[in-house]
N, C-alpha and C positions, 0 to 999 in steps of 0.2 A: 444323166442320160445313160442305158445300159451300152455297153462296150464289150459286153463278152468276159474272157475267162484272160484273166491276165498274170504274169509275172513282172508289173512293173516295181514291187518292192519285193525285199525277201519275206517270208512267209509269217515269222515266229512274233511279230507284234502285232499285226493285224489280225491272226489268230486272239492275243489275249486280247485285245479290245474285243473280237468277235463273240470271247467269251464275257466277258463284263456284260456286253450288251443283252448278251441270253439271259445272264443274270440277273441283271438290275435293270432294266429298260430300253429301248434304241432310244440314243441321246438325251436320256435322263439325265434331272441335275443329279440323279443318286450316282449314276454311271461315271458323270463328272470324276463327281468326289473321289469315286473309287481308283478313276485311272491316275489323276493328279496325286492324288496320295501316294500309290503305288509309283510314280515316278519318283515322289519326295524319298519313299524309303529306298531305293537302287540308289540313290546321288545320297543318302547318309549311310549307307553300307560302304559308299567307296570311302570313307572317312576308316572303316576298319583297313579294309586292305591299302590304302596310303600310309596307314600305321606302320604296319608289316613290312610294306617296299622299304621305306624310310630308315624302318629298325634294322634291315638287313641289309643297308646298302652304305648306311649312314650314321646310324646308332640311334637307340630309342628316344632321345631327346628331340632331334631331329625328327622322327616319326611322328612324335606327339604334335610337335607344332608345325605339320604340315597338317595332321589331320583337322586340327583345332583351326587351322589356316581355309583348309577346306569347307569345312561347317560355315565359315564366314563369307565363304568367298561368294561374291553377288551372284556370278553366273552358275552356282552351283546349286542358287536358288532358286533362281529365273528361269533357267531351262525345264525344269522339273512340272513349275505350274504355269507355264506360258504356251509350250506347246504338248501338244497331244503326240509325239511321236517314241521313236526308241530312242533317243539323243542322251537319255543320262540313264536307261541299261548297258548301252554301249560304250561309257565310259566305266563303269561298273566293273561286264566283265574284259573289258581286255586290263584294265586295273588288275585283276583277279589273273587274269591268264600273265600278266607278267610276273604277279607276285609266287605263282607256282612255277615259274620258269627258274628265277632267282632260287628257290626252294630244291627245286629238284638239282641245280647245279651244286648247292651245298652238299645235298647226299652223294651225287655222283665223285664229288673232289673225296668225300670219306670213302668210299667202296674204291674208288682206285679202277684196276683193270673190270672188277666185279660188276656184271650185268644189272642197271637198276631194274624195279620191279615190274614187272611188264602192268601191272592192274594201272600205275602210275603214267605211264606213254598211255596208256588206254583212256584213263580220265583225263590227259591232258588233252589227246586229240578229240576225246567228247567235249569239251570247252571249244576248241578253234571250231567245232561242229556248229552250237550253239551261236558262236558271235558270228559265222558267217550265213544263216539263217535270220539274224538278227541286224545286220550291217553287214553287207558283202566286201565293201571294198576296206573294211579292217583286215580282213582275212591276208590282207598284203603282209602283215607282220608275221604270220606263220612260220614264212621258212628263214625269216630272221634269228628267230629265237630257236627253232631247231637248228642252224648250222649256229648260233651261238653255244648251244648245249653240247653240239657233237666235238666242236674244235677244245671245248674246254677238258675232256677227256678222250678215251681211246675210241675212238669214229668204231672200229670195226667189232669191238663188244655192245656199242647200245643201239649197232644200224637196226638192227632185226626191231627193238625198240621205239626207235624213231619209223621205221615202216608201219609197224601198229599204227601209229598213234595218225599218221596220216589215214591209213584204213578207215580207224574210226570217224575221222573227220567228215570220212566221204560216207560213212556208214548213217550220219546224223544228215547230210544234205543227200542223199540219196531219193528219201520218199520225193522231195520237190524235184528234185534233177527229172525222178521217172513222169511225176505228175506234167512239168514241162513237155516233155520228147513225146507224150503222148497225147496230148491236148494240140499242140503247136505243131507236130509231127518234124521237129525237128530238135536236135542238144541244144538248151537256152541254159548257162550257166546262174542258176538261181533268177536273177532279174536281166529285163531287157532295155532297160530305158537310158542307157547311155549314151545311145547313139541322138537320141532328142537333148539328151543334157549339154550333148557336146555344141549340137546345132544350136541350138540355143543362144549359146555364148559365143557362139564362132561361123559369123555369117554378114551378110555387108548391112546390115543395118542394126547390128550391135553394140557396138563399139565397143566388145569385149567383156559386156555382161548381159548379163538374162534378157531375153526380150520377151518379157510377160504375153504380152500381145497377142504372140503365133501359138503360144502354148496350146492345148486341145482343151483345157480344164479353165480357158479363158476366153479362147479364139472360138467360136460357135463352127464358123466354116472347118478351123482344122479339125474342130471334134467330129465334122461329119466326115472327112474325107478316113480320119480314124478309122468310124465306124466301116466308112465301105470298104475299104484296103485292109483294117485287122490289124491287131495291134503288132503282130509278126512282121508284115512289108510296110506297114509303116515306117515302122525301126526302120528296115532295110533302106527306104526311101530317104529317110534322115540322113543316113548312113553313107550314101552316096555325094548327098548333098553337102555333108563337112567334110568329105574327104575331097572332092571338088575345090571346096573354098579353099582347103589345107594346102592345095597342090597348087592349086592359081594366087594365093599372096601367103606366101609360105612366109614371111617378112611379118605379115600383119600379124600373121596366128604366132608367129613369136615374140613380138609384141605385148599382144594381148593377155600371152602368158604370163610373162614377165611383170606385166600389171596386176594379174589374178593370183600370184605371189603374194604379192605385196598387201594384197587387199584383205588375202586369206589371215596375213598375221595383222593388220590396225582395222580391218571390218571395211567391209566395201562401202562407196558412198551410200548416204542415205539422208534425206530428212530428216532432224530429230529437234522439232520445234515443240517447247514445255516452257510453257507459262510465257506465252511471248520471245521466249530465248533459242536462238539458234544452237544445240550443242553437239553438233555435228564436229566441231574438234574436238570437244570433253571426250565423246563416244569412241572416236580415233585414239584417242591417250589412254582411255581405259583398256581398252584389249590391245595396246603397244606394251603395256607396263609389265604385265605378266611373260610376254613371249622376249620383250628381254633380257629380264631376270631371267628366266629359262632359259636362252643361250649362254647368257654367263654361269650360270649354276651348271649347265653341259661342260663347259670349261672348264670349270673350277675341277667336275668328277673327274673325265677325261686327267688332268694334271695331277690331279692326286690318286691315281689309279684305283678309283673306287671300281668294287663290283659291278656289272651291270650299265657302264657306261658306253659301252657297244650298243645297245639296247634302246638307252635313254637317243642317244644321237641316232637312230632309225627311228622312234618316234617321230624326232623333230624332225629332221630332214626327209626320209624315204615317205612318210604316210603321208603328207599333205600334197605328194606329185599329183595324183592323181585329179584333184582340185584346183589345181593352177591350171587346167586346161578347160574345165567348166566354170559354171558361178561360185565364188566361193561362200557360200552363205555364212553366216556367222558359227551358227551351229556344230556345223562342221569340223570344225578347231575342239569344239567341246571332249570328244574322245581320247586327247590325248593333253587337255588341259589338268587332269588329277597329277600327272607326270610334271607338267608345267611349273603346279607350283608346289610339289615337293622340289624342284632343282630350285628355286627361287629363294623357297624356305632356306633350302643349302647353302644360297652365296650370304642372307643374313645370317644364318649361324657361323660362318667362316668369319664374317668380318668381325668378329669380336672377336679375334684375333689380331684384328689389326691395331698395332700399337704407333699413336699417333704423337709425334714430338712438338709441342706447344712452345713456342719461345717464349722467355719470359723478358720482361721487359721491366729493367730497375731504374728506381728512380735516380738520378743524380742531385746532389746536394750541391 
């Protein structure tokens, strides 16, 4: 059903599917091909730059067998040809944007007081341009990793630097920023749909996850009420309505979160009957496995004061906030799972260190 001119996602993947489809047919299986493909090559590209992270945080041994790790890893196969969205460009480049964070912090520790290159803040805030065009709520790590850079050298030779490199950021979200304010007649920061994602999840007949049901894209009634309100008071309307709920059982909505946590790291309930077999715990244990390894491998960095473990613990902790308050779909996790399981990688190579004392046990005669 049409709906008009929306900013319910960022612009830069529905673009290139916009483009595939010019190319190769609307919902052609060519089209397929092309886009699944092109998912598979971003999620083997991050196998380069896990390389990199790995080699410069860790040592190239480690880098290898995370990437080697990565190439195997199920969900880094799954995501790729399972859904049609940005979920494994988006682990790609903020992969990519951390590995030039790490990188520019090596040059900056050699230059000393010395100004880095300005083309450098320029290409890196073209990068934070790109992923928040691409996945807006990654763009949280931004100013993690600029006050990571600045603290690690002199703040007041690379500010003008770090201003660039914000500039450009804004210089690469700009055209949609304008395209928004003009269409909507009002500033929409990239996308609008957070205020339905929140409702969603946060309202008396959810019990703290998705209710398919009310959706517009399922609900016929709320798709109409969409279309006569506009997708602008819509939101508004939403908007009203979780902050409502938020203030009248302030208890429940922290609750809820608390559970949308939890779900975010073993996968929210689900169905998952194969071959007559319920595995709905196997599914639970499989994405528990990785996200512990990755806080002990957090651990393990942090204690041995590796590079970059400021970084690594904003990964885990700071990016998935914003999730604990909506549904946390599985997917979701995927953006910071290349990180995952390089630290995981980290506590097996560590433990071969561990030297284990075997008693022996003699006979007596």
């Amino acid at each position: 059903m049409p709906s008009g001119p929306s900013a319910w996602a960022p612009p830069l993947y529905p673009y290139l599917l916009a483009g595939v489809f010019k190319l190769f047919g609307v919902y052609s299986a060519l089209s397929a091909w092309v886009i699944l493909i092109s998912n598979s090559v971003f999620s083997a590209l991050t196998c380069l730059t896990l390389y990199r992270i790995g080699e410069t945080v860790y040592g190239a041994a480690v880098g290898r067998a995370a990437a080697w790790t990565w190439a195997l890893f199920p969900y880094a196969i799954y995501w790729p040809t399972r859904v049609v969205w940005e979920t494994s460009l988006t682990a790609f480049l903020l992969s990519l944007a951390l590995l030039l964070t790490l990188r520019m912090a090596e040059d900056l520790q050699h230059r000393g007081a010395r100004p880095h290159p300005r083309r450098s803040w320029i290409l890196f805030g073209l990068l934070w341009g790109l992923i928040a065009v691409t996945n807006t709520a990654v763009i949280s790590m931004m100013p993690f990793c600029l006050l990571w850079l600045l603290y690690r050298t002199s703040w007041r030779s690379q500010f003008m630097g770090a201003a660039m490199c914000v500039l450009a950021t804004f210089f690469v979200m700009s055209p949609w920023l304008i395209r928004n304010h003009s269409i909507f007649g009002k500033f929409v920061f990239i996308r609008d749909n957070l205020p339905l994602e929140m409702h969603m999840a946060n309202n008396e007949r959810s019990a703290g996850l998705w209710t398919r049901a009310e959706h517009p894209g399922n609900d016929p009634e709320s798709m109409r009420t969409f279309q006569e309100l506009g997708e602008i008071r819509f939101m508004e309307e939403k908007q009203q309505e979780v902050r409502q709920f938020i203030r009248e059982h302030p208890g429940t909505f922290l609750l809820y979160s608390l559970e949308r946590a939890g779900y975010f790291w073993v996968g929210p309930p689900q169905l998952n009957i194969i071959g007559g077999y319920d595995l709905r715990i196997a599914r639970h244990i499989a994405f528990l496995i990785p996200a512990v390894f990755g806080f002990v491998g957090l651990w393990l960095t942090i204690r041995n004061r590796k590079t970059g473990a400021f970084l690594f613990a904003c990964f885990l902790l700071i990016y998935p906030i914003p999730y604990y308050m909506v549904q946390p779909f599985p997917r979701y996790k995927h953006p910071i799972e290349p990180e995952m399981i390089l630290l995981a990688v980290y506590v097996f190579w560590e433990a071969r260190r561990v030297q284990l004392s075997w008693p022996v046990f003699h006979k007596h005669a």
